[in-house]
C-alpha positions in Angstrom: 0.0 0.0 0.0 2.9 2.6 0.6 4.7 1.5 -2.2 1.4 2.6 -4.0 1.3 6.0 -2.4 5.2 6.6 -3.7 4.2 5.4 -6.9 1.4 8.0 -7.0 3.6 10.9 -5.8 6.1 10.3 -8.0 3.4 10.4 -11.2 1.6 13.1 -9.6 5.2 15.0 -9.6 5.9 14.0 -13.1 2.5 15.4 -14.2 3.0 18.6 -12.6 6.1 19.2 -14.1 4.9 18.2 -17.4 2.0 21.3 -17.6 4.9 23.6 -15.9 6.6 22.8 -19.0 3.2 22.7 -21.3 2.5 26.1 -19.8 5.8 27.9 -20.2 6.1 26.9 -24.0 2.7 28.2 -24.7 3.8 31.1 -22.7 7.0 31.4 -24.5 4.8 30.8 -27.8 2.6 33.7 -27.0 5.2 35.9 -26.2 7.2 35.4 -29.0 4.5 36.1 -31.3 3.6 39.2 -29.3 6.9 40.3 -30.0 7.1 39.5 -33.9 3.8 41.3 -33.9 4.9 44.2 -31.8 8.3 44.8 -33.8 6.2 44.8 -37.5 4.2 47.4 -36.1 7.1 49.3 -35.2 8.3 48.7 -38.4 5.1 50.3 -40.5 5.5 53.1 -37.8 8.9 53.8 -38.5 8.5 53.3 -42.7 5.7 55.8 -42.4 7.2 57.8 -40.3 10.7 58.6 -42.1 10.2 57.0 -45.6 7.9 59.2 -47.3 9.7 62.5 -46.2 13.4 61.4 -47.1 12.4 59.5 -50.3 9.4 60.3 -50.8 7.8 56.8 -50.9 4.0 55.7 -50.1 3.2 54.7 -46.7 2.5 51.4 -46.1 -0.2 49.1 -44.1 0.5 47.0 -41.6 0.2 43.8 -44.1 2.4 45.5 -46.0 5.3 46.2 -43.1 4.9 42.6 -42.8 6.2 41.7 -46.0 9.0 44.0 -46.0 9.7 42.5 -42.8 9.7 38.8 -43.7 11.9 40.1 -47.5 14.1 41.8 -44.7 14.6 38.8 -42.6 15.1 36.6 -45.9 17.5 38.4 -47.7 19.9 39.9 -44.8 19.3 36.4 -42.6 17.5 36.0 -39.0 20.7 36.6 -36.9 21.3 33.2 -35.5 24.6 34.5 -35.0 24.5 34.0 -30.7 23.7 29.9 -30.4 26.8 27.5 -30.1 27.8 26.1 -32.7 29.8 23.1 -33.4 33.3 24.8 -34.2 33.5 26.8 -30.7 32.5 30.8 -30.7 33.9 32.9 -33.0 35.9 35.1 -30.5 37.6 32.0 -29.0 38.7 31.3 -32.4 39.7 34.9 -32.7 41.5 35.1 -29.4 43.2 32.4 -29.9 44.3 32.6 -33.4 48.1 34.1 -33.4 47.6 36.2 -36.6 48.6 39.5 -35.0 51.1 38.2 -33.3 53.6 39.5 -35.7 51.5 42.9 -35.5 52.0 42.9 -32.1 56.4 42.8 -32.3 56.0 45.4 -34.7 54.0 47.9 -32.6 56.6 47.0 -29.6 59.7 48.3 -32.0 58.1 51.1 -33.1 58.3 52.5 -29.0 62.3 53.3 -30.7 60.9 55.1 -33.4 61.4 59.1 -31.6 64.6 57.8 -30.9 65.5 56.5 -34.5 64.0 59.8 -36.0 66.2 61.8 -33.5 69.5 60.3 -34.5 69.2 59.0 -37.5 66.1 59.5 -39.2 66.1 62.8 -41.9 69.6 61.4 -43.1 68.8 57.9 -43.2 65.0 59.1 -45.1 66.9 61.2 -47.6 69.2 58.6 -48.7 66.0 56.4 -48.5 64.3 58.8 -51.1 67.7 59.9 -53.3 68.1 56.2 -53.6 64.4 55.6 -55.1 64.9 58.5 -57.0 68.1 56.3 -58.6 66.0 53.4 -58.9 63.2 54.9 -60.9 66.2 56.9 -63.0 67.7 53.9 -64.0 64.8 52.1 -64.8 63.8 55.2 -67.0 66.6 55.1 -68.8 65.9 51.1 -69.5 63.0 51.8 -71.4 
């Protein structure tokens, strides 16, 4: 008889957690479409709102702010962009990749760079540019 009553609790528990469950997808159902309904609207609001004075366009119905938002959705995508996928997260990936790496020594030098120009720099940057000025001479005189 008491293993009964377990038994019973146990199903009763089950059930209840079930409709919890039941309850907060229909809830979560509702809201979403709430939502999607709420952010059309916005969108005829907005269409009418700035469209016809800057490009002088027709307003549009609410119907109509629905298809521009579903065209919207299927041409620049539903931004899925935030669930895990199966690669790891994109900023991991960028973190961890070492492609500035070699950015990185280079920015560290160039803390010599005042220095450099100080001692060395309009000499060595003239030479640099009468030197170019050979190169391009020479290869003038080529052709």
């Amino acid at each position: 008889m008491e293993h009964k009553k377990e038994f019973e609790k146990a199903v009763e528990k089950k059930v209840e957690n079930t409709v919890k469950k039941v309850i907060k997808v229909i809830a979560m159902v509702i809201l979403g479409i709430l939502v999607f309904l709420l952010a059309n609207y916005l969108l005829m609001r907005l269409w009418n709102w700035l469209m016809p004075d800057l490009f002088g366009v027709g307003t549009v119905s609410y119907w109509q702010a629905l298809g521009i938002f579903v065209l919207a959705k299927l041409l620049f995508g539903f931004g899925g962009g935030g669930g895990k996928s199966k690669g790891g997260s994109h900023k991991k990936k960028l973190r961890s990749s070492n492609k500035c790496g070699s950015w990185r020594r280079d920015f560290d030098e160039w803390k010599h760079y005042d220095q450099f120009w100080k001692e060395e720099g309009e000499e060595a940057f003239k030479a640099y540019v009468q030197k170019i000025k050979n190169d391009n001479h020479d290869e003038s005189k080529e052709e």
